[in-house]
N, C-alpha and C positions, 0 to 999 in steps of 0.2 A: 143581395149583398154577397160578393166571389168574398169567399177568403182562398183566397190564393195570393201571392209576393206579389207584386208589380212593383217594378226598380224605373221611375222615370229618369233618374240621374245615369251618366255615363258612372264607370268605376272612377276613372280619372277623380271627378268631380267631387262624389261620392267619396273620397280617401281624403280631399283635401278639406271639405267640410267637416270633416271629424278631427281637423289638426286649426282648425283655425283659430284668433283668439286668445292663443298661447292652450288653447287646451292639449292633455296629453294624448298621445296618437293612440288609439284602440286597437288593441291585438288582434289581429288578421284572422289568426287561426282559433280564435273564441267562437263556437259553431251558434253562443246566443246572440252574439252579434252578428254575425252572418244571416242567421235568423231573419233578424227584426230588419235588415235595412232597406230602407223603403217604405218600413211600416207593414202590417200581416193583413192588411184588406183593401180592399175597393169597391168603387159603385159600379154595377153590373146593370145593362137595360134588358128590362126581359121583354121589347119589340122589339121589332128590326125597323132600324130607318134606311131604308135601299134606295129610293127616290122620293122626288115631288109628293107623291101622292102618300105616302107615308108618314113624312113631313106635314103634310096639311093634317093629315089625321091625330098626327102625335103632338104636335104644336095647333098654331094658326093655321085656318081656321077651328078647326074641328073640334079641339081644347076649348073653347069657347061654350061649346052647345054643353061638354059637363060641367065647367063651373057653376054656367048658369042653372041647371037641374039642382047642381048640390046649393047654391043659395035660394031656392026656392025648395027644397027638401033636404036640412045639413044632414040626416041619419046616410044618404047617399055617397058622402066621402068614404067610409065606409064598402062601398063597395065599389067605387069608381077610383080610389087612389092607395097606396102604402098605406095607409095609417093605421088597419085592423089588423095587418100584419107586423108591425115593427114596433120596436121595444126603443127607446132612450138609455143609454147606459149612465147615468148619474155621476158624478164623484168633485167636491171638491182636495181631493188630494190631501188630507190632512190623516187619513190612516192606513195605507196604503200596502197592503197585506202585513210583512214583520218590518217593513221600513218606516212605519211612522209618518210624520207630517213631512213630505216631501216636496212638495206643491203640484197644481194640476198638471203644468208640462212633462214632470218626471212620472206622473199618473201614466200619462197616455198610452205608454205601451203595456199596462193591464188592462185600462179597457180595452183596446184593441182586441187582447186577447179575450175579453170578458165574450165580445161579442163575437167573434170566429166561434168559441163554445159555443153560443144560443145557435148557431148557423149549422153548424156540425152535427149538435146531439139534440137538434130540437125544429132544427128546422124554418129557426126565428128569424130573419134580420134585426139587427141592433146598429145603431148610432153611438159611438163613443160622445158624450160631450164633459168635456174636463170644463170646472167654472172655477174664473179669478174671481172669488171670493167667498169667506167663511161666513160671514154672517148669518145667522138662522133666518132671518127674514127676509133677505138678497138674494139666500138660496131657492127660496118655498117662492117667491115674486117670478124669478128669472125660470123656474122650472114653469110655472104656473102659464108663462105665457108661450113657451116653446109647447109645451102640451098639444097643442092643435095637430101639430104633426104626428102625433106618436098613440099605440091602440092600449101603449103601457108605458111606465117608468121603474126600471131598475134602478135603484137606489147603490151605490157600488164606497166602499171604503170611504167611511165621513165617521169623523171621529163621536167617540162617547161621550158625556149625554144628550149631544145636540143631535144626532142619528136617531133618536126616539120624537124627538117633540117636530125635527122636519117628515118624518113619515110622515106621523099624524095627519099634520095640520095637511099638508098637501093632499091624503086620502078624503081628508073631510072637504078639499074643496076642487078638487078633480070626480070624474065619473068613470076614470078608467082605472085598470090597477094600479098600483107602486106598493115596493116592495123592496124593503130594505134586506140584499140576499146575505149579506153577514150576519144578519140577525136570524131568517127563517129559514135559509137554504140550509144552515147549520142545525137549527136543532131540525129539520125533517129527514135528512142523514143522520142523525144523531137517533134521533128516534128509532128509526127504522131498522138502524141497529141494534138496541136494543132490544127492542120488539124480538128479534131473532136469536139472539145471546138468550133473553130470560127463555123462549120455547127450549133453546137448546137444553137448557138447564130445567129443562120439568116445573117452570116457573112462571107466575106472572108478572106485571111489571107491577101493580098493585102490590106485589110480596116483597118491594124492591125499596129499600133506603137507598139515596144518592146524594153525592158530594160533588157540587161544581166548586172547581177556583178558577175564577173569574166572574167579576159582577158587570163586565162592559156589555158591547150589544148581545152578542154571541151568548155568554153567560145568563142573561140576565131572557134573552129568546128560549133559549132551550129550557132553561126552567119553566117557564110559561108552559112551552108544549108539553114537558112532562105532567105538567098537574092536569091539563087538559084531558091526558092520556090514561089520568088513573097510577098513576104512579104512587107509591107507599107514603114515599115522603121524601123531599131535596131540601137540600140544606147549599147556600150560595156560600161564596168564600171570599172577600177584597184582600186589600194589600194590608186589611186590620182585623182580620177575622171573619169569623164568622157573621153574615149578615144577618142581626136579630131585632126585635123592637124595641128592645131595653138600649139598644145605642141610641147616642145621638149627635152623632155625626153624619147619619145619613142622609144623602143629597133624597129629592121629591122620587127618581125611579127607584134606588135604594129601598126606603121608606113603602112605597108599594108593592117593590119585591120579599121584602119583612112579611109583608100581611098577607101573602097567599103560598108564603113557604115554612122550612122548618115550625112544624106543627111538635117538634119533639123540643122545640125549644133551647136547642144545643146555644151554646156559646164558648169563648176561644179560639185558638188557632185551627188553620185546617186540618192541620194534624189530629188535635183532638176531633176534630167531627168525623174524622176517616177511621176512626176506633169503633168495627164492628160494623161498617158500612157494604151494604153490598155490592156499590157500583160508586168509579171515580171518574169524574170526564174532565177533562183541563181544557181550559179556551184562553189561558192565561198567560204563559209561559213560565218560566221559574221551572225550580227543580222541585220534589217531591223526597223526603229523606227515604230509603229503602226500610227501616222502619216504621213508617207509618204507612206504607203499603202494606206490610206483614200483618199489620193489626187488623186489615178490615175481614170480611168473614171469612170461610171456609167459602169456593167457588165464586171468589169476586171478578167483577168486569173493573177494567182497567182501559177506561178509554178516555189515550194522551195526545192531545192532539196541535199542541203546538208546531210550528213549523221555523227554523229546521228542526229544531233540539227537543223531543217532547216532554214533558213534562217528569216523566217515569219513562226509561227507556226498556223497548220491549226485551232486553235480554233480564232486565231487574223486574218488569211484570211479569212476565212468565214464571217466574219461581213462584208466585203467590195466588195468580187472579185464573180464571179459566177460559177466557174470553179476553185479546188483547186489540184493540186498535190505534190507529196514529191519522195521523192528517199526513203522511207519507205514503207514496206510492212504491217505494223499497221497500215495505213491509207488507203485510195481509191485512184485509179490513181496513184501507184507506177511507175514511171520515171526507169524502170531498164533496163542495157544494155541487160542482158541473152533477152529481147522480137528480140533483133536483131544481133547480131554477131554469133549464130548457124546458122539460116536463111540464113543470106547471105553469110559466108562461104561454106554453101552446096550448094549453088545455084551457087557461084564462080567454085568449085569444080567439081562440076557437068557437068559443062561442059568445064574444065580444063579451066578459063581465066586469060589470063595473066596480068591482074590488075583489080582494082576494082574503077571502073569509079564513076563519083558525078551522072552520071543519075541512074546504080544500086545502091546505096546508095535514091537519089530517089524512083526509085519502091520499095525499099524496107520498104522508110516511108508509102507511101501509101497503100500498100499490109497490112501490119500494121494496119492503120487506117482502113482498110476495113474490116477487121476480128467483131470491134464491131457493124458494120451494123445498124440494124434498134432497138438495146438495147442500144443504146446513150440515154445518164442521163451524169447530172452535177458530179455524183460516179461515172462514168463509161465512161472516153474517150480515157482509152488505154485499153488492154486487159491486163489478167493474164499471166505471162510467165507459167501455168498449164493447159492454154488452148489449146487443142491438134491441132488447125487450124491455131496458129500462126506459127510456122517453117515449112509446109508447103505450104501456102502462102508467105510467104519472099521465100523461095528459089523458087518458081516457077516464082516469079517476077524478082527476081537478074537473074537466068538464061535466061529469057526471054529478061531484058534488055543488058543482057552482049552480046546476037546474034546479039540483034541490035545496040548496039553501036560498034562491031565486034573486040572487044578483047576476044570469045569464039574463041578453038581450036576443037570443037567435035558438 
């Protein structure tokens, strides 16, 4: 997969397609629009067809001799076509980074982008496929049968709580990975930073209370990973508080996230649970009073990561926490998924596993965290997604964990 432009339209053409309609005409000198036109990828042949005999090889007849091999041996697709290498990028359009439900056409130019990342920082080819339609079952059916072509499925912006039960169910009836990257790409950056904030601070993550606001994929992912990790203790936060057992308004994930969090049994606003907290992570949006930052402890992490606006803005963290991050790359310690979803997709891939286990999701925070080594600073406790050590590290760890949790096939 080139990610490189290719403009098949003349300009001429191209100008008048964007006025047609009655639509409004699009700013010339907008460098995102310039950007995108034409779309940010293409398909790339990695043989040459020069002649006949080429042709016979790449097509008829010669195509022939490996179909027929891989229907008398399928593990052979595998190594005679795409598939062990290339990823699905998922989405039906209904969450679609801060835009909301916008539908899969308006999708398209994130995944576009989703998959020039896996190609870039990972080394992946990826397939954008936007689907006209939302339904949980339409979606898990229609993935289910394009599956044949693909070694994985990225699961990309599907709104919350149906992003949890379409995983699932498609992991439990696919043999390849999927992986919904809002949910895990996020807390193993999430993670990872941590990991490196609590060393900075002479600390473990066990020594660590944490406050999420946000119960959607992202939220309700990352807690998961922290309790995996040993973490002291998190406390989730919706648009009603604090998520505890004693509610009962909780939808079935809610409810689940109740029973393997807040062990300290906090209840109220997020406000009150951030009184005396070590660490605040935002997947939420909304704003954070600068008083209730003040209250958590003495050397708190403050990681706000909404986009564009984050939750606590780093000149109002900095007065309080010791460790600040954003889901911005204006600021130090950008929270971005591209540091982990190429990584551990190639590391998946790599050695063909048929799912993607919460211990690689582990190595793959910590292989993370290990890239900044011994340049740990309170600016610096995740790496740059432009540093060349990070996708090589995630995928040596993902694959290393996948042998030994023994869902690798190679």
């Amino acid at each position: 997969m080139a990610a490189e432009i290719v403009n098949p339209r003349s300009e001429s053409e191209a100008d008048r397609t964007g006025q047609e309609g009655g639509a409004e005409p699009l700013d010339p000198f907008d460098p995102a629009f310039a950007l995108h036109r034409g779309g940010k990828m293409a398909v790339q042949a990695t043989v040459p067809i020069r002649d006949k005999d080429d042709l016979s090889l790449a097509y008829t007849p010669g195509v022939a001799r490996v179909c027929t091999a891989i229907a008398e041996q399928p593990d052979l697709v595998n190594d005679y076509t795409w598939k062990s290498s290339v990823v699905a990028v998922v989405t039906d359009g209904t969450a679609v980074l801060g835009l909301g439900d916008i539908g899969p056409e308006a999708s398209l130019p994130v995944m576009e982008g989703k998959a020039i990342l896996f190609k870039q920082f990972g080394g992946v080819d990826a397939v954008p496929i936007a689907l006209a339609c939302t339904d949980v079952d339409e979606i898990i059916e229609t993935v289910v049968r394009l599956a044949p072509s693909f070694g994985g499925v990225n699961l990309e912006d599907i709104s919350a709580p149906r992003c949890f039960e379409i995983e699932r169910r498609l992991q439990e009836r696919l043999d390849i990975p999927v992986f919904h990257d809002d949910q895990h790409g996020t807390a193993v950056v999430t993670l990872a930073a941590l990991r490196n904030a609590a060393r900075l601070s002479g600390r473990s993550i066990a020594e660590l209370r944490a406050v999420i606001s946000g119960a959607g994929a992202a939220g309700v992912a990352i807690a998961r990973m922290l309790v995996e990790a040993g973490i002291g203790d998190v406390a989730v936060s919706d648009r009603k508080g604090v998520v505890s057992a004693d509610r009962e308004d909780l939808t079935d994930v809610k409810r689940e996230l109740a029973g393997f969090t807040n062990k300290a049994g906090l209840t109220g606003s997020l406000e009150d649970a951030l009184s005396g907290a070590d660490v605040f992570i935002g997947v939420s949006g909304g704003t954070v009073p600068e008083a209730a930052v003040a209250s958590m402890a003495k050397g708190a992490f403050v990681f706000a990561m909404a986009n564009p606006n984050p939750e606590v803005h780093p000149e109002v963290a900095h007065k309080y926490a010791a460790v600040v991050a954003t889901g911005r790359s204006d600021f130090p310690n950008q929270i971005n998924n591209v540091l982990a979803f190429p990584g551990i997709f190639a590391g998946a891939l790599q050695v063909r596993a048929s799912r993607i286990t919460e211990g690689m999701k582990l190595a793959a925070a910590e292989a993370l965290a290990g890239v900044v080594g011994d340049d740990l600073a309170a600016d610096y406790v995740i790496p740059s997604p432009f540093d060349e050590r990070v996708a090589p590290a995630v995928t040596a760890a993902v694959a290393a964990a996948a042998r030994a949790e023994g869902v690798a096939r190679r």
